[in-house]
N, C-alpha and C positions, 0 to 999 in steps of 0.2 A: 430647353431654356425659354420660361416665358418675358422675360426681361431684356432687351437689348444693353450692350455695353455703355451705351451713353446717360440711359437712365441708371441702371445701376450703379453709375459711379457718383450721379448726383444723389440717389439711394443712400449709398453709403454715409454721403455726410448727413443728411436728416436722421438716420438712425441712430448715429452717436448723440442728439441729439434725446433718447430717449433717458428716461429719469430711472425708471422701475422698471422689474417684469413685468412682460405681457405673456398669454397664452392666444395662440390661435386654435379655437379646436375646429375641427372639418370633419362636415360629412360631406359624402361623397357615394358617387356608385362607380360603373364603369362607361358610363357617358363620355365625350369628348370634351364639354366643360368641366367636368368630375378630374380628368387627368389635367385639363390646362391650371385650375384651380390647385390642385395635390404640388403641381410645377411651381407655381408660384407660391402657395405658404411656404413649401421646400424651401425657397431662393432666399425669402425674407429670411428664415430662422437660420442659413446659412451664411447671413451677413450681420447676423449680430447675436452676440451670448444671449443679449437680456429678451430673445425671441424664442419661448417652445411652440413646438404643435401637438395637438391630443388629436385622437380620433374621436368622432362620438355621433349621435343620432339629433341631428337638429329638426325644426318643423318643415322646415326644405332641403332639398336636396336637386343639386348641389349648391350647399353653402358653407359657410365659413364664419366664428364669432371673434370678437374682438377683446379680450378679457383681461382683467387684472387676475393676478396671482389668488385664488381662494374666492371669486368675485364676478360674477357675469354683471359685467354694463352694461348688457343690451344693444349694442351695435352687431350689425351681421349683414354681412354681403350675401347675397344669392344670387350668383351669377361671377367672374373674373373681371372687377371694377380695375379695368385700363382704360386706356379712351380718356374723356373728358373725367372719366371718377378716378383715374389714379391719383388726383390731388387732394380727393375723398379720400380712399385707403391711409394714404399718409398723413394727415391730417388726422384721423382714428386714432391711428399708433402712438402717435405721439400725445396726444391727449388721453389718451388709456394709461398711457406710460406715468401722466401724472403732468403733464406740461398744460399747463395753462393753457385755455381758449382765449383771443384776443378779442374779450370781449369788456366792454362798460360794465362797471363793480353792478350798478343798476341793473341792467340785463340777467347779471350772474344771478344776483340778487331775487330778483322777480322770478326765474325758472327753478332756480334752487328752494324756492316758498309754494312752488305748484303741488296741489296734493290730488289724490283719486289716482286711478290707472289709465295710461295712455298708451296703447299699442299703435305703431304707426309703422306704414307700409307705401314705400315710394317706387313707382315703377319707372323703370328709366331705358332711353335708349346710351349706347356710350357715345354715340356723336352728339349728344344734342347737348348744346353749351349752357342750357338755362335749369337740366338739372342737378349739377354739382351745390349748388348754393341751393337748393332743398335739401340732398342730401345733406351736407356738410351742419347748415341750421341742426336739424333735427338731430343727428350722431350727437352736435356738442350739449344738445338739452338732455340725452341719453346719458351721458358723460356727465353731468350736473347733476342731475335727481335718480335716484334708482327707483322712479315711479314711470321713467318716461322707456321706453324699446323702440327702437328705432333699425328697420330691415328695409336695405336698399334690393331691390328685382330687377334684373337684366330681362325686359322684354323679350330679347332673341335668346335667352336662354330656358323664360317661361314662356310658349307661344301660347299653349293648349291654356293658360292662364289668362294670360292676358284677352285669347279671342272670347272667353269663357266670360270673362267681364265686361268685353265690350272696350275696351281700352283703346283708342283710336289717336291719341295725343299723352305727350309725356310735359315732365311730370305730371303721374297722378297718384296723388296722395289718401291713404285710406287710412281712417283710424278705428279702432275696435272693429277691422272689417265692414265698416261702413263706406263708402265715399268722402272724403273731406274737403278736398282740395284738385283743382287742374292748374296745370301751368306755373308760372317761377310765383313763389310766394316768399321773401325774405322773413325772417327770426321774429322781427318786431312786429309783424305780421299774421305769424303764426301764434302768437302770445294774443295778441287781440282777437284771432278768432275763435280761441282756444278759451276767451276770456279774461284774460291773463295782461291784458294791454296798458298802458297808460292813462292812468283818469285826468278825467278832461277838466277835475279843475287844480291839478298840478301842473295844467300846461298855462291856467288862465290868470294865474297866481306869478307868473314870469314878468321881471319889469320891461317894460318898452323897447322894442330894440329902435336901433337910427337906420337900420338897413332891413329889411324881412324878403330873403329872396324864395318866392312859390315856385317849386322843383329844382330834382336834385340831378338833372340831365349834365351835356355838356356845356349849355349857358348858364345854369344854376349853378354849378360849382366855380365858374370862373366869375361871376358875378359875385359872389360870395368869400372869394379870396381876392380879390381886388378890393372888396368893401375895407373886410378883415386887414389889408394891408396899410389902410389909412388910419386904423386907430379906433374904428368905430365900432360900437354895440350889433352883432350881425347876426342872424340866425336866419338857418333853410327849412322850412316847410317841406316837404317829397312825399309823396303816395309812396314810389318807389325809388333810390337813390341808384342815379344811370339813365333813367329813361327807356328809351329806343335800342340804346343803345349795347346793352344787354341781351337783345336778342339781335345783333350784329354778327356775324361770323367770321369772317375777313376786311379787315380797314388795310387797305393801300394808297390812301391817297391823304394820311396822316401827317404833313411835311416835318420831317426830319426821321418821323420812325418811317422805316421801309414796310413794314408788316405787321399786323398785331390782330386781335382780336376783340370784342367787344366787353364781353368779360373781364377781362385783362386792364384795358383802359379803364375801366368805372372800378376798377379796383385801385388802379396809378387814380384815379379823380379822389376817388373818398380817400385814400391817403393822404394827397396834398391837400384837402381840406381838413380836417384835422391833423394838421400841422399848426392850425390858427386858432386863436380862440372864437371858433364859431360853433353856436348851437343848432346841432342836430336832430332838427323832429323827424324823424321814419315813420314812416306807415300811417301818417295823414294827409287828409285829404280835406283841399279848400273846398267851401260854401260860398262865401257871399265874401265881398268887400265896401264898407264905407266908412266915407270921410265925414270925420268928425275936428275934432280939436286934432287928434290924432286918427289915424290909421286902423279900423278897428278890421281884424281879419276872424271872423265865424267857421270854424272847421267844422265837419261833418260831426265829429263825437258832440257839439255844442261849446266845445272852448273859443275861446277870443283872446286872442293877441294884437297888440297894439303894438306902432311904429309909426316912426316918422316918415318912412318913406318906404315902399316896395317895389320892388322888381317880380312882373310874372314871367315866368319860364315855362312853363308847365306842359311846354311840347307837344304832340303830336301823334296818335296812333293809328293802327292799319284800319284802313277807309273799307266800308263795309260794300260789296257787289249790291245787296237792296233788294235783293231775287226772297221770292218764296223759296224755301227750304233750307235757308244761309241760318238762320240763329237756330231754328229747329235742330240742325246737325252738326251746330257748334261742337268742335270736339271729338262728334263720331262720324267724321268723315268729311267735315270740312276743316280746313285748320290757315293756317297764315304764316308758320316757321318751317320752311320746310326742311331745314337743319336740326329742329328738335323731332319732329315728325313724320318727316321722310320714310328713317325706316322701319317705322309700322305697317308701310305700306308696300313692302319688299314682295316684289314679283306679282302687285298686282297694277291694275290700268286705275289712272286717276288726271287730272284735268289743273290746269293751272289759267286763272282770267288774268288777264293783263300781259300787253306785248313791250313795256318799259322795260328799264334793266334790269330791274330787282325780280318780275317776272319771269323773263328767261334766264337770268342766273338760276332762278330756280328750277325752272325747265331741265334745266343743260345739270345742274345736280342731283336732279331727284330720278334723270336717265339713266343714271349709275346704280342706282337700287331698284326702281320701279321696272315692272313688262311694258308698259308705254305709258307717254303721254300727250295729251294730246293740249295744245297751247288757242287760247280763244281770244281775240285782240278785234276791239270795238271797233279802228280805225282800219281804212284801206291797208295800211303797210304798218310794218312793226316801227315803234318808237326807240327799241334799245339800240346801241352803239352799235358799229358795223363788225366789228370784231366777234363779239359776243352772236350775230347772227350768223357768223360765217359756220362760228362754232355748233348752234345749234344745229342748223341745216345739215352738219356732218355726222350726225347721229341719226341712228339707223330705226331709232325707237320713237322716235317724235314726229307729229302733224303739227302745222300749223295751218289753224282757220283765221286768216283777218277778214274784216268788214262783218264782222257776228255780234248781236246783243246774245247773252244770255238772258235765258226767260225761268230757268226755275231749278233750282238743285232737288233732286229725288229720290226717293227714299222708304222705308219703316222705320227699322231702328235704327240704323245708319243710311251714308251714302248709297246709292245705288246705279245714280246718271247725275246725265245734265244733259238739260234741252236748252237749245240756242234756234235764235233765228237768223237766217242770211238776209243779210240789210237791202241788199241788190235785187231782192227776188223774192222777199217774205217768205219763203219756205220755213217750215219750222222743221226742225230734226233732232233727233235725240241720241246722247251716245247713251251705253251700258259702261259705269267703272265702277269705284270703290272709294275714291278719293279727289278733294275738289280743296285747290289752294289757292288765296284770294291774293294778287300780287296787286292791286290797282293806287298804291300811293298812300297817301295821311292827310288824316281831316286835323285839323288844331283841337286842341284837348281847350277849348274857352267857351264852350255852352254856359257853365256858371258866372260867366260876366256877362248876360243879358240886362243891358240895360245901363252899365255902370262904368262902360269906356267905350269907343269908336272902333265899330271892325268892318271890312269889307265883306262884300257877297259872300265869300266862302269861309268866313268867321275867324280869318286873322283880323289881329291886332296893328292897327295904324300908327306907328312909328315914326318919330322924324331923326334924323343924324346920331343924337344924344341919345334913341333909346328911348325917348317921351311917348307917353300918350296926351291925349286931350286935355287929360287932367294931370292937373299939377301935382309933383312930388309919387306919381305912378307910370313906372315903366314898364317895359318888357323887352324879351332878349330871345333869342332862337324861332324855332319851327313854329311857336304860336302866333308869333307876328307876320307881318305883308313881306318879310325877305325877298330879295328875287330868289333865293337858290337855300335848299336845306342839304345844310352838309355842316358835317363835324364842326370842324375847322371854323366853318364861317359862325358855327352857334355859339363859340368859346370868344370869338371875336366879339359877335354883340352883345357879348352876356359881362364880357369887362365895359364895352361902352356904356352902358345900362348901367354899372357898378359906379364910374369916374363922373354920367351923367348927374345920378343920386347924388352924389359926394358934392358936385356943384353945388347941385339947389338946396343940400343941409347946410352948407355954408351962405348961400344968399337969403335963407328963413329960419 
């Protein structure tokens, strides 16, 4: 039995849930995923009639298709999607079955008009939280057009594949066996790179909103529903709708939820924002902002949206080490998620910089899969909580160097080392690993407002009580501004002050 009782009874009720027959065919050999695979199509087709299995000869093995009765859709697992994809698997079935994807008639619209052939191949680990929503994207575009095939790859299932490619971070997406894509890419996203996106002067053709909030984090969407709850014209701008947050693993310090996830939450966010009449732009990205008569906002595709008033949000990502070899081996052997990326790197030696908490949480996790690690921390003593050091130090598989710059990540085609120098004593020295993951904090996502609001040295946004900047009838809310402290919680806080701010000053102009 590959199913535990607990899912299988939640199993149960999604499957009545199905419309139509489906077929699963499997191939398979006599592998150890081959039998886990054989175990689970079993289980499914044993819990529901409208479920058969065929055997047959697929392009991998072991895999598994997802089919309509007389009808291949092109979905197909290769590898035992449990883990973070069992919500992938189910979400197949049901939409194979004939159940609607929850998605905007627009969206259906726009993938169901895509023509030419698209083969797409997404490599995934099952712990890593940011590739279910690749998968999931692509299966439903599979599901939509019988032009699109869409084959999820269990990493630990293909190694000789994976090392063969070079594949050092997940998701990675290939299309016609070319490279496409690294890292979470949403729907709207993949439509635009695919060419398939939204023309930019159907976005410039939209009338004025009274609120326009830039990103769809946790300030943006509480900013955005607090506009929406006064009555007024609102609409969110997002590159990506989550932010940060998306690549989050465990939230415990969410008051009133005890525990949840990153994914999870920005799923409960875009829910309760579309609850409201607010417009959602996905998968753009601000340019420029100025004040005119109104608010004119320049997106990257060349569209302009005016409003009366804006709120930036636009948050914050992982702060780059600055070392020679860091963008060089973006991807193949350095990385930043050590939850999606971790276990690529199973049973070998790799390096973690920064001694903060998010550092040695990853430390103290990536112990669990990795041969060692070794932790490199700029200052005398580690910066993370004393708990969490107590923890590392109890692991059998971890060094920790403090008082070290690193000086160069090394390499050919991936990682290979890192050299550091001892601050105390200039020595310079070099380890040998495989893997280098960059833990050292978040720059504010506001390089594109040079010039055009007040930021301090480290390029947040100067804020007073209300959410204001300098300028009138422009604010901001979260990680991109002077906060004292970036955290959840407190970004959802200034992202409604920023919202009741705005709401003041449309009412006094």
């Amino acid at each position: 039995m590959v199913l535990d009782a607990d899912i299988k009874s939640q199993l149960k009720q999604y499957l009545q849930l199905l419309e139509n027959d489906i077929v699963l065919k499997v191939s398979i050999s006599s592998d150890d995923t081959s039998k886990d695979m054989l175990a689970l199509v079993d289980e499914l087709a044993s819990m529901s009639t409208k479920i058969s299995v065929e055997h047959t000869q697929l392009p991998k093995t072991p895999s598994f298709s997802v089919n309509s009765v007389g009808e291949d859709t092109g979905i197909t697992f290769a590898g035992v999607p449990l883990g973070h994809e069992f919500t992938s698997l189910v979400l197949a079935l049901l939409q194979v079955s004939g159940r609607p994807p929850k998605l905007d008639q627009k969206l259906i619209d726009q993938i169901k008009h895509i023509s030419g052939e698209y083969h797409f191949e997404t490599y995934v680990s099952l712990s890593c939280n940011n590739c279910p929503d690749v998968v999931q994207a692509l299966n439903m575009m599979s599901v939509l057009n019988p032009n699109i095939t869409h084959t999820m790859i269990d990493g630990a299932a293909f190694k000789e594949e994976v090392e063969s490619k070079n594949i050092m971070a997940v998701p990675a997406v290939y299309l016609n066996g070319e490279f496409f894509n690294g890292g979470r890419i949403t729907l709207e996203e993949l439509l635009e790179k695919m060419g398939h996106g939204v023309d930019a002067s159907e976005l410039s053709e939209k009338e004025p909103f009274d609120v326009l909030v830039i990103g769809g984090g946790p300030a943006g969407a509480s900013a955005a529903i607090y506009a929406a709850r006064k009555g007024i014209r609102t609409g969110i701008v997002a590159e990506r709708f989550g932010g940060q947050v998306l690549d989050t693993m465990s939230i415990e310090n969410f008051i009133s939820v005890k525990r949840t996830e990153g994914p999870k939450l920005v799923a409960n966010l875009e829910a309760h924002v579309k609850d409201y009449d607010i417009d959602v732009m996905s998968s753009q990205r601000a340019k420029r902002i100025e004040k005119k008569d109104l608010f004119e906002l320049e997106l990257e595709n060349g569209a302009i949206l005016e409003s009366k008033s804006i709120i930036i949000s636009t948050g914050a990502r992982w702060r780059n080490i600055g070392v020679p070899g860091e963008q060089e081996f973006k991807n193949n052997g350095v990385a930043y998620c050590p939850h999606c990326d971790g276990p690529l790197f199973e049973g070998k030696d790799v390096a973690v910089i920064g001694g903060g908490n998010s550092g040695i949480e990853a430390a103290i996790d990536l112990a669990g899969i990795v041969k060692h690690v070794t932790v490199l921390e700029f200052a005398p003593e580690l910066k993370a909580d004393e708990v969490l050091q107590e923890r590392l130090y109890s692991l059998p598989n971890v060094t920790v160097l403090k008082n070290v710059q690193t000086q160069e990540i090394t390499g050919t085609d991936s990682v290979n080392g890192i050299t550091y120098m001892e601050r105390d004593t200039e020595e310079v020295k070099h380890i040998e690993l495989q893997g280098v993951f960059v833990q050292i904090g978040l720059v504010p996502n506001t390089e594109w407002l040079e010039g055009t609001i007040e930021r301090n040295r480290i390029g947040e946004i100067i804020v007073d009580k209300q959410g204001s900047t300098n300028v009138p009838g422009l604010f901001a809310a979260g990680d991109c501004t002077d906060s004292a402290y970036n955290q959840i919680i407190i970004s959802m806080g200034s992202g409604a002050t920023a919202a009741l701010g705005a709401f003041d000053y449309l009412i006094r102009h």
